[in-house]
C-alpha positions in Angstrom: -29.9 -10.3 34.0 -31.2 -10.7 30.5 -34.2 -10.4 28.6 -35.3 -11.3 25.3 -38.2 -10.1 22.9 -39.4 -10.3 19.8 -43.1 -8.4 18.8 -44.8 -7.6 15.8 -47.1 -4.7 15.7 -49.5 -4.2 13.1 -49.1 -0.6 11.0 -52.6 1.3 9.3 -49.9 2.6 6.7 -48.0 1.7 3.8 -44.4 0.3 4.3 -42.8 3.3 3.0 -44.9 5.7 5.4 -43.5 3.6 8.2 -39.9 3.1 7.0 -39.8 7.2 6.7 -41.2 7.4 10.0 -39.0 4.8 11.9 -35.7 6.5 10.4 -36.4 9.8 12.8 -35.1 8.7 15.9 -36.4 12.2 18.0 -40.2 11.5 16.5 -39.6 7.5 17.5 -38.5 8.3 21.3 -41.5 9.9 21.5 -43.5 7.1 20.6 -41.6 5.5 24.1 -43.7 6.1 27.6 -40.9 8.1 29.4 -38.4 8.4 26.8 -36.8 11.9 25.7 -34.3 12.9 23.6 -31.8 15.6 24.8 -29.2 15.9 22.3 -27.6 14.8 19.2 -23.8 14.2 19.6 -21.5 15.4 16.2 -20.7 11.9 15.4 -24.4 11.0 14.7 -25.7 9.4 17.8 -28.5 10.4 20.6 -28.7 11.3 24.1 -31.4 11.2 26.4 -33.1 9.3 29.3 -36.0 7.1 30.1 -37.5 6.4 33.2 -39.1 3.6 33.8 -41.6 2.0 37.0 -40.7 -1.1 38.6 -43.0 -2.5 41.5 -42.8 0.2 43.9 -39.4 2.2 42.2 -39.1 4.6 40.0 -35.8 4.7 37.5 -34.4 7.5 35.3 -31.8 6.1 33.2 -29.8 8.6 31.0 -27.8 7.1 28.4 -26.9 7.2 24.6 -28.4 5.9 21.4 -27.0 4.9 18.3 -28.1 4.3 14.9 -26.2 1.5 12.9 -26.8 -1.0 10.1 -29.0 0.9 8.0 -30.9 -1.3 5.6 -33.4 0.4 3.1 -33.6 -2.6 0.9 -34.8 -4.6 4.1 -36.3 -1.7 5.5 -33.9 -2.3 9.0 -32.5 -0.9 11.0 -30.1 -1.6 14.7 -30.5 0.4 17.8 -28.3 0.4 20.3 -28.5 2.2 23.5 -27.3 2.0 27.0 -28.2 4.2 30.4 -27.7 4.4 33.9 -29.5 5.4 36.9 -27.1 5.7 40.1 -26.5 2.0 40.9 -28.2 0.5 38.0 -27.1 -0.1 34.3 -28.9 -1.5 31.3 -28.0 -2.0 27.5 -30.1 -2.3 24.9 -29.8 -4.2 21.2 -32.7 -3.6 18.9 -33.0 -4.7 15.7 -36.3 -3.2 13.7 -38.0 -3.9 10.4 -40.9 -3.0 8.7 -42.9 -5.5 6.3 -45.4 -5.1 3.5 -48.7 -6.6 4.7 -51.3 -5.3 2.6 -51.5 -2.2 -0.1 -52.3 0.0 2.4 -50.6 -1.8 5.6 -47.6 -3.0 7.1 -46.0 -4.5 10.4 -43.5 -3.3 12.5 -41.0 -6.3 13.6 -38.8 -5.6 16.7 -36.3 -8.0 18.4 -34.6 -7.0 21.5 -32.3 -8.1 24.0 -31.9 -5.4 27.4 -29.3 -6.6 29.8 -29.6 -4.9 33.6 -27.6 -4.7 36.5 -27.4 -3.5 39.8 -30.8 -2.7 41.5 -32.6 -3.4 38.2 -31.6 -6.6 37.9 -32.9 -7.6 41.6 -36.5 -7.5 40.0 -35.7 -10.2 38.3 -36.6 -11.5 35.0 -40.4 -12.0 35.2 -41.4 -8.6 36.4 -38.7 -7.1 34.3 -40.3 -9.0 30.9 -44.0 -7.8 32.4 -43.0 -4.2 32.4 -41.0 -4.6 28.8 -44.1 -6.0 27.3 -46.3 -2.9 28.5 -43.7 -0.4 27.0 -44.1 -1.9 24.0 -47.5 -2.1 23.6 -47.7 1.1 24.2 -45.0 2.4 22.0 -46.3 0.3 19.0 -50.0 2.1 20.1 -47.7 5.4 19.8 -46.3 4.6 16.4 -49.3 3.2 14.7 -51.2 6.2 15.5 -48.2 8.3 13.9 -47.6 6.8 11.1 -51.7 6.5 10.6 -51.6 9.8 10.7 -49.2 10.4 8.1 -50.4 8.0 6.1 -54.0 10.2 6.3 -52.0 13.7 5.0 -50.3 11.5 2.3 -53.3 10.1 0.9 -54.9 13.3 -0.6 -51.7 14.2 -2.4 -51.1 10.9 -3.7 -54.3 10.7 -5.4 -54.5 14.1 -6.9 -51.2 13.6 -8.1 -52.6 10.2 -9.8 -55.3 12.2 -10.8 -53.3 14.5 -12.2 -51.0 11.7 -14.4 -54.6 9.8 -15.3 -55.4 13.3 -16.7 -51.4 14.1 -18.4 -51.6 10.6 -20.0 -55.5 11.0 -21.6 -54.8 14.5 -22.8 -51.7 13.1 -24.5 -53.6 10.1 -25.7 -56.0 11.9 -27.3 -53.6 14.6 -28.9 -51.2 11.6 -30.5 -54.7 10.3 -31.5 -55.5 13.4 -33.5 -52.5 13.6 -35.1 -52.3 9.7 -36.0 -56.0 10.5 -37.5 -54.6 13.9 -39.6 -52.1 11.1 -41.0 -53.7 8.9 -42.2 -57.0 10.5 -43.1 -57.4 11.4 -47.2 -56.2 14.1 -48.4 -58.9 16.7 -49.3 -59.9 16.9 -52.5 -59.4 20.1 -55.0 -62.6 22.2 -55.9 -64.2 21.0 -58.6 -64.2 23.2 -61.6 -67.5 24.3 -63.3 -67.7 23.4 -66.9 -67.3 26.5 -69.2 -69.9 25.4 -72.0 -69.2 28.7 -74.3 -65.1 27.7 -74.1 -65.9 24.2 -75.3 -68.5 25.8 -78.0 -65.5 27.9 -79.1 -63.2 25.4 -79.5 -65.6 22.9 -81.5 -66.3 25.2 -83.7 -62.4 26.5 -84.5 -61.5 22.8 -85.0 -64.5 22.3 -87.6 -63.4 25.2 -89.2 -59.9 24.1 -89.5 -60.8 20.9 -91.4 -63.1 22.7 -93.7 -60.0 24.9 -95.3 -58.0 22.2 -95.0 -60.1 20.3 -97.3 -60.6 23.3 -99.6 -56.9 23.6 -100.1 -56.6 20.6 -101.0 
């Protein structure tokens, strides 16, 4: 038996506040009613289990998740786990994204597709789709709260650092301003001298002089 869904959640955060947030797989299990991670294998994927109600039975799947196709650009990325729980087994594909939606907003995108066999899959597809649609709401609950949360520490920091810029930039402004003005100001003029009347008396009277015994020689 298969099932196939595809849900959009809407984020209080930026995209990049989500995007850091989705990338920790232990922190996003926890966002998962009955989900727990147990252990991280060497070659880079998870163990753990999840139990889950169905109707009247209770299952405890233990399994294996994997990270792959890593997309920072699109801000993607593919789970894919599988579990099982004594005469059940189920796989899982799930491919999630996050979106811009506003300055301070996003949305988180998911598409699934869980396969199940065994006792799981005599549920059948319509109680199995029920219960799948209740896990998520409640995970995307989970994560917006999170990444709101984050989102709330970040906030302070990011404006005191912008603060902090607005303030670098105007003290530089007005520095390059003050030398720009030292430039091209006019240069200062030199102290005027006083006039020395007795030197120029002096002077007149050794020129008139000079042409008087010139004359006389003459």
């Amino acid at each position: 038996m298969k099932v196939e869904l595809e849900k959009r959640f809407p984020l209080p955060a930026r995209a990049e506040t989500a995007w850091g947030f989705l990338q920790n797989v232990e922190a996003v299990a926890e966002c998962m009613p009955g989900a727990k991670i147990t252990e991280r294998s060497p070659r880079g994927a998870y163990k753990g289990n999840i139990t889950v109600r169905l109707g009247p039975a209770t299952m405890s799947f233990r399994g294996e998740l994997e990270v792959r196709d890593v997309d920072p650009a699109a801000r993607s990325l593919r789970l894919v786990g599988k579990g099982t729980d004594g005469g059940s087994a189920a796989t899982m594909d799930l491919t999630a994204r996050i979106e811009q939606a506003a300055a301070s907003a996003s949305t988180l995108v998911g598409r699934s597709e869980v396969s199940m066999s065994g006792k799981a899959a005599s549920f059948g597809a319509r109680m199995m789709t029920t219960v799948a649609d209740q896990l998520l709401k409640q995970f995307a609950d989970n994560f917006a709260a999170h990444v709101g949360a984050l989102e709330g520490q970040r906030t302070p920091a990011v404006q005191e650092c912008d603060a902090a810029s607005a303030r670098s930039l105007t003290e530089s402004s007005e520095a390059k301003s003050k030398r720009s003005d030292a430039r091209t100001a006019s240069p200062t003029p030199p102290p005027t001298r006083e006039l020395n009347g007795l030197a120029l008396a002096w002077q007149v009277l050794k020129d008139w002089l000079r042409g008087l015994f010139s004359k006389s020689a003459a």
